[in-house]
C-alpha positions in Angstrom: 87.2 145.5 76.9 85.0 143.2 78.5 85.9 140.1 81.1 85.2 137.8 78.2 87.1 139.5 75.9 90.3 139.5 78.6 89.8 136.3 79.0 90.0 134.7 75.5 93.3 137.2 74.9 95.1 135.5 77.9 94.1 132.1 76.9 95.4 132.9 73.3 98.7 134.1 75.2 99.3 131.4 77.5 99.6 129.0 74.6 103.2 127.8 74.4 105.1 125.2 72.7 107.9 122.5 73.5 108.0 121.5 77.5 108.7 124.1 79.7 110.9 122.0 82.4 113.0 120.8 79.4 113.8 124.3 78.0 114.3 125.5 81.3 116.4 122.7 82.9 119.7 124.3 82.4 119.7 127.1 84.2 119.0 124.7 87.4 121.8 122.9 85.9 124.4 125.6 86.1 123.2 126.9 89.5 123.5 123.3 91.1 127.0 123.4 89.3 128.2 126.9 90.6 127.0 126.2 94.6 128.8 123.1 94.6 131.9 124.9 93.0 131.7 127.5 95.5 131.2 124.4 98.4 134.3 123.2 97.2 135.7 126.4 97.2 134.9 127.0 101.0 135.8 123.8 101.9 139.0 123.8 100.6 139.6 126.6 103.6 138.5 124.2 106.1 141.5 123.6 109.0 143.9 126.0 107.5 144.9 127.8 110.8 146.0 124.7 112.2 148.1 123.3 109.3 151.2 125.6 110.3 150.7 125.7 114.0 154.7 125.2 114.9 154.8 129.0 112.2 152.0 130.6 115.2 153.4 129.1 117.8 156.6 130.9 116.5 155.1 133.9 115.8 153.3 134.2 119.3 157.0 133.6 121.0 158.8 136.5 119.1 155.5 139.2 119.2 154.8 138.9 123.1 151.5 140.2 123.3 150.7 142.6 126.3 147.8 140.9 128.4 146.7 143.7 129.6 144.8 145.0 126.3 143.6 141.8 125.5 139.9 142.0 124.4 138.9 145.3 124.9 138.1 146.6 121.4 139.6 149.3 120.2 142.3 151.8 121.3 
């Protein structure tokens, strides 16, 4: 095959009908509309620790926790 050749068969190739941003529109679509479902999703977690904080506080006073193994890692 010669450049020429190549040349005219991806010309003939490239053609394509209808507008490509159109057609292809609704897959941006979905993915704009699952990240901001999933935004929501992770949002919704925002400040959860400290809407039972009397339950911790609680739960600290009955499971003493020995200050000398504080922060080291693991056992």
């Amino acid at each position: 095959m010669t450049l020429a050749t190549i040349l005219v068969l991806a010309a003939e190739g490239a053609e394509h009908h209808g507008n490509v941003q159109a057609e292809t529109f609704i897959f941006g679509a979905i993915a704009f509309i699952v990240f901001m479902a999933l935004g929501l999703v992770t949002m919704s977690y925002r400040n959860v620790a400290n809407r039972h904080a009397h339950k911790a506080e609680a739960y600290a006073k009955a499971h003493p926790v020995d200050q000398a193994q504080v922060g080291h890692g693991h056992h």
